[in-house]
C-alpha positions as CSV (number, residue, x, y, z in Angstrom):
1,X,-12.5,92.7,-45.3
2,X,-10.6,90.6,-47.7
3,X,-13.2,88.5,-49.9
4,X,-12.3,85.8,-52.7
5,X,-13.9,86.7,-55.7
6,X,-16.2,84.6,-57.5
7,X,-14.2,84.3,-60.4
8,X,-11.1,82.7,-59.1
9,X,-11.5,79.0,-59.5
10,X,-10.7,76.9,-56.4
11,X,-7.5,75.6,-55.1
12,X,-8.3,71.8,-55.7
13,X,-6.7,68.8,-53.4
14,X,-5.1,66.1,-55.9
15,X,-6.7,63.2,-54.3
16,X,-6.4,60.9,-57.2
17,X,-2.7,61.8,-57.7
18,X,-2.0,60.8,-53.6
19,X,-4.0,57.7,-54.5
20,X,-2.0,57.0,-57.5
21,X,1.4,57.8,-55.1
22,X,0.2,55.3,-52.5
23,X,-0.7,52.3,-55.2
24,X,2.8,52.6,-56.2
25,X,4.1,52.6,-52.6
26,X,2.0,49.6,-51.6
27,X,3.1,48.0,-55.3
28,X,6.3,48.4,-53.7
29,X,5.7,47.1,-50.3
30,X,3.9,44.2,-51.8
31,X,6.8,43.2,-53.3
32,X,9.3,43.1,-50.0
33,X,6.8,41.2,-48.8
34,X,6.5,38.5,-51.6
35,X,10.6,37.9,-51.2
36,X,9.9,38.0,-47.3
37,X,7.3,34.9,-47.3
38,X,9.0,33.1,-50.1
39,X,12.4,32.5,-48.1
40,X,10.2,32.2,-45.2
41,X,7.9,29.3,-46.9
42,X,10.7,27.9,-48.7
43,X,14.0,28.1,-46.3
44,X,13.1,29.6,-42.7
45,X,10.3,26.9,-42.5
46,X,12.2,24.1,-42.9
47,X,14.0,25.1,-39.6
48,X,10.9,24.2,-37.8
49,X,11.2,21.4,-35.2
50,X,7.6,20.4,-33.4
51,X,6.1,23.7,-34.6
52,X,9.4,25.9,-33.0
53,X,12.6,27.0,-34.7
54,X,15.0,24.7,-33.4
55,X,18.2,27.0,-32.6
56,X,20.0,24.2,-30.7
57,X,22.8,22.9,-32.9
58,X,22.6,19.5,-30.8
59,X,19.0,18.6,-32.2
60,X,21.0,17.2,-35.3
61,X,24.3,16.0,-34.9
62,X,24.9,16.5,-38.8
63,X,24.2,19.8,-39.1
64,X,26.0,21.3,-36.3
65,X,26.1,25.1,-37.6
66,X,22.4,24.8,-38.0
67,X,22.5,28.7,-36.8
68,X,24.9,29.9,-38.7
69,X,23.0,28.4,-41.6
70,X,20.2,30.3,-40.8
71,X,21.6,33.7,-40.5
72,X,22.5,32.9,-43.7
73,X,19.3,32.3,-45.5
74,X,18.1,35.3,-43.4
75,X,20.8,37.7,-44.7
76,X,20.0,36.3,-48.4
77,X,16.1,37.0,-47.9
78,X,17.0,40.8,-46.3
79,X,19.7,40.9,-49.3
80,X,16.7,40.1,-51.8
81,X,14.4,42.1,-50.5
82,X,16.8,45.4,-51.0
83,X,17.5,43.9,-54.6
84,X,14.2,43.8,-55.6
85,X,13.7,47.3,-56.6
86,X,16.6,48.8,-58.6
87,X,17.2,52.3,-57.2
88,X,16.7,53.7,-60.3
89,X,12.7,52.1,-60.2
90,X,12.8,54.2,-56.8
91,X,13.5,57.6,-58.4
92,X,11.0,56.7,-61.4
93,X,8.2,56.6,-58.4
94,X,9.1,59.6,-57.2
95,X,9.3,61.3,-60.7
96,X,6.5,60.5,-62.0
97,X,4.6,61.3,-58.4
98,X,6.1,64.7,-58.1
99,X,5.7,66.0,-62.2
100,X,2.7,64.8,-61.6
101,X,1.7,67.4,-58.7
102,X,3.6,70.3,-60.8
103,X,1.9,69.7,-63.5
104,X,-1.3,69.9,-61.2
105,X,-0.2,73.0,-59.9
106,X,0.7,74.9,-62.4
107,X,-3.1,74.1,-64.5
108,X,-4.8,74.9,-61.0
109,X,-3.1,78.2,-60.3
110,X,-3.3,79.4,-64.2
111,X,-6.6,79.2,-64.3
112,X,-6.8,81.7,-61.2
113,X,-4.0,83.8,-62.6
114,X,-5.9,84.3,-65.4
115,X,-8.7,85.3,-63.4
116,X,-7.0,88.6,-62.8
117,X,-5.5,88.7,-66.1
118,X,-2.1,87.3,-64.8
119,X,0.0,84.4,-65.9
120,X,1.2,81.6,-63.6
121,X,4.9,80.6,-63.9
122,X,5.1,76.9,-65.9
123,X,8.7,76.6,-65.3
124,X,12.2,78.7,-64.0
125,X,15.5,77.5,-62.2
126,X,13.7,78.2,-58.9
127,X,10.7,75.3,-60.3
128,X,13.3,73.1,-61.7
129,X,15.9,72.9,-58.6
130,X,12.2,73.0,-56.1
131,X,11.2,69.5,-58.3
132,X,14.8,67.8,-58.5
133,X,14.9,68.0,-54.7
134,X,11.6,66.9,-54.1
135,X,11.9,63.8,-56.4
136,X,15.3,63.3,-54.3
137,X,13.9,63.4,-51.1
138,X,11.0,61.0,-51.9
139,X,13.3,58.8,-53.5
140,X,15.5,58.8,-50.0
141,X,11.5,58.6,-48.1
142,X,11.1,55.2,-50.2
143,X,14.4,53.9,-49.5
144,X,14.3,54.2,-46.1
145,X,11.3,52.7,-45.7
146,X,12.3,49.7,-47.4
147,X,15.3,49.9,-45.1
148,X,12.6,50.2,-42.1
149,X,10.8,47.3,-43.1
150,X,13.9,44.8,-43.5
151,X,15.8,45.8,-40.7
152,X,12.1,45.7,-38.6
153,X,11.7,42.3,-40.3
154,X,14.8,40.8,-39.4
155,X,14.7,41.7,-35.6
156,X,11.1,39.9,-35.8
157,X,12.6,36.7,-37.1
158,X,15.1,36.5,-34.6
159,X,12.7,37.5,-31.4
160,X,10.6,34.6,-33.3
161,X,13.5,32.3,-32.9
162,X,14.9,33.2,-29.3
163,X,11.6,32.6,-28.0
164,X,10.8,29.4,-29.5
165,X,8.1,30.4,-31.6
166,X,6.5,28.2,-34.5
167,X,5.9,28.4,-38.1
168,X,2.7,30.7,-38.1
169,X,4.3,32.8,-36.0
170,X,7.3,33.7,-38.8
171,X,3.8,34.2,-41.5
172,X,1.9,36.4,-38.7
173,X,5.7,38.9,-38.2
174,X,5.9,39.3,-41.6
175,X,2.2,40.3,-42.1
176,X,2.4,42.7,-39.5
177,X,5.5,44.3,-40.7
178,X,4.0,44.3,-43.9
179,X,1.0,46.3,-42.4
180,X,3.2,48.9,-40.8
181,X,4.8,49.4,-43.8
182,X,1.9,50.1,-45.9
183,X,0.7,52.7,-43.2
184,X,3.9,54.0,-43.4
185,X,3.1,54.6,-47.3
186,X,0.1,56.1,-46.8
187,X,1.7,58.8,-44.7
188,X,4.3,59.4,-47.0
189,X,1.7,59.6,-49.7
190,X,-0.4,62.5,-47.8
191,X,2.3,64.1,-46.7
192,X,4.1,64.7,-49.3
193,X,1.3,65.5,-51.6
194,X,-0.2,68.2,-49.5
195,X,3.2,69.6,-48.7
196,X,4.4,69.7,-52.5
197,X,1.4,71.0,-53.4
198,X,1.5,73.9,-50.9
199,X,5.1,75.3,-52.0
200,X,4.5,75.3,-55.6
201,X,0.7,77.1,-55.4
202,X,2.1,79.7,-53.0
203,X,5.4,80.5,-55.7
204,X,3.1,80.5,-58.7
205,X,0.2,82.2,-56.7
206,X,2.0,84.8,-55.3
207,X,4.0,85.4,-58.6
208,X,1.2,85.7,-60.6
209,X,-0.1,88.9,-57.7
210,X,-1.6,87.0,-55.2
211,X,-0.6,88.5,-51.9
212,X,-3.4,86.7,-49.4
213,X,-5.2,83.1,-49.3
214,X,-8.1,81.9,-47.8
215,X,-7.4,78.9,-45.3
216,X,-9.7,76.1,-47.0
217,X,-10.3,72.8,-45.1
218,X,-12.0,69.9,-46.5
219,X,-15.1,70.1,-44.3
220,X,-15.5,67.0,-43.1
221,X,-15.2,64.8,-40.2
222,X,-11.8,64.1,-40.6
223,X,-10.5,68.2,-40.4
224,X,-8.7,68.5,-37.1
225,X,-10.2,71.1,-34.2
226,X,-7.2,73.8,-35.2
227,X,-8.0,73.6,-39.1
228,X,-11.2,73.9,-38.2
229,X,-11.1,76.9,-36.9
230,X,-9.0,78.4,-39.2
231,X,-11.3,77.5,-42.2
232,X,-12.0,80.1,-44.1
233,X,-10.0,82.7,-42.3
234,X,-7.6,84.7,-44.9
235,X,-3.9,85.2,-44.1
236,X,-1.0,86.7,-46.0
237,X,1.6,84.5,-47.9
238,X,4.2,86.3,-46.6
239,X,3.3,86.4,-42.7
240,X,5.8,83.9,-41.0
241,X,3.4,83.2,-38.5
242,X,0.6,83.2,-40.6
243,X,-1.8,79.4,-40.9
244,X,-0.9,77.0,-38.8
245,X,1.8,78.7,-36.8
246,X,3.2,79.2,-40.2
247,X,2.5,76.5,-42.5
248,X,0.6,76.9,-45.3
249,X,-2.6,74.4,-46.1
250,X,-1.4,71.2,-47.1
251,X,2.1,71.5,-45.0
252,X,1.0,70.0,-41.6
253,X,1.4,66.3,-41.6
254,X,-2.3,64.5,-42.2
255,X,-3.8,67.7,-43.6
256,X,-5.4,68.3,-47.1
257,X,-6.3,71.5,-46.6
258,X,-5.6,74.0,-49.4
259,X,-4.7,77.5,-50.0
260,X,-7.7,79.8,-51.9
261,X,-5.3,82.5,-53.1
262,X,-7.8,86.2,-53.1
263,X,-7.4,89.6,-53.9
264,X,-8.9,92.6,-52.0
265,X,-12.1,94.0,-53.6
């Protein structure tokens, strides 16, 4: 029976890293929704008629393109929004975030490699290409969230309109966009950092002469009924079908389970 032995130090979950990754998601949320309520309090409101957009041109005979002068202002706030972040301040999230979790990685596993008098790989093409596309694919994650949120936004503003709604009403949609969005963060958050994680222990684990894991869940209340029961069960790195119908820890969406990398006594 495969055992861990007591020597190899523990897989570890970054939780401060995915807590660091979603403060800079929300940072960025926060700010879409700054722009958002700003043209609202500013412009949007001032649209109001006895506490309800007015869309009928006829309520004041000299304005007559009272709607068209809205969609403006509304295509100003959406354009301002998407100009708040350069896309350059994107990828620097997404850096940062995913060095971060390499750089995790690679201390984690090289203190297990050493364990069995191995070396864990810092860096190689296969790392380097691995991090470039992960930091590209966040990048495009934040984007389209952004994207999400303003193109959610705007459909709110004009359902607000069409049905007569009143000021409050414009404040309450963008709150609740707001709030999806920063779930929407958090998911990226977990996701990503369980999933990055995963790929770069197994490479440097299995490098280093690892061949099987030990399935480690967190062991609380919040492990799903599957995970549980594959806590502590060992599987090979290399069986397709191996974990969770062949993810590794970490790769399921929600999951911060982790991979224990052991060797056969």
């Amino acid at each position: 029976m495969a055992r861990r032995r007591k020597t190899i130090p523990k897989t570890r979950y970054p939780m401060n890293l995915e807590k660091s990754y979603l403060g800079a998601l929300n940072r960025l949320v926060l700010s879409w929704k700054k722009k958002a309520q700003w043209y609202s309090d500013y412009y949007l409101k001032n649209y109001m008629l006895g506490g309800a957009l007015s869309i009928d041109s006829n309520d004041d005979e000299n304005d007559p393109h009272k709607i068209e002068r809205l969609s403006a202002l509304i295509a100003l706030m959406i354009l301002a929004i998407k100009n708040s972040n350069s896309k350059q301040e994107l990828e620097n999230v997404a850096t940062q975030f995913v060095l971060s979790v390499n750089s995790f990685s690679y201390s984690n596993v090289s203190a297990q490699a050493r364990a069995i008098s191995s070396q864990a790989i810092e860096s190689n093409p296969t790392i380097q290409a691995f991090i470039k596309a992960k930091i590209k694919e966040n990048t495009a994650y934040i984007t389209s969230m952004r994207d999400k949120y303003v193109a959610q936004l705007q459909s709110d503003i004009y359902r607000a309109i069409s049905e007569g709604k009143g000021a409050t009403e414009l404040t309450n949609a963008i709150v609740k966009r707001t709030n999806m969005s920063y779930n929407h963060a958090r998911l990226i958050a977990n996701d990503q950092t369980g999933s990055i994680l995963a790929e770069l222990n197994k490479y440097r684990a299995t490098h280093a002469g690892f061949e099987k894991y030990l399935w480690q869940s967190m062991e609380d209340g919040r492990v799903r009924p599957k995970h549980q029961i594959l806590d502590q069960q060992v599987f090979r790195y290399d069986d397709p079908d191996g974990g969770d119908d062949g993810q590794l820890p970490g790769e399921p969406i929600n999951c911060r389970c982790v991979a224990m990398p052991i060797i056969d006594d």
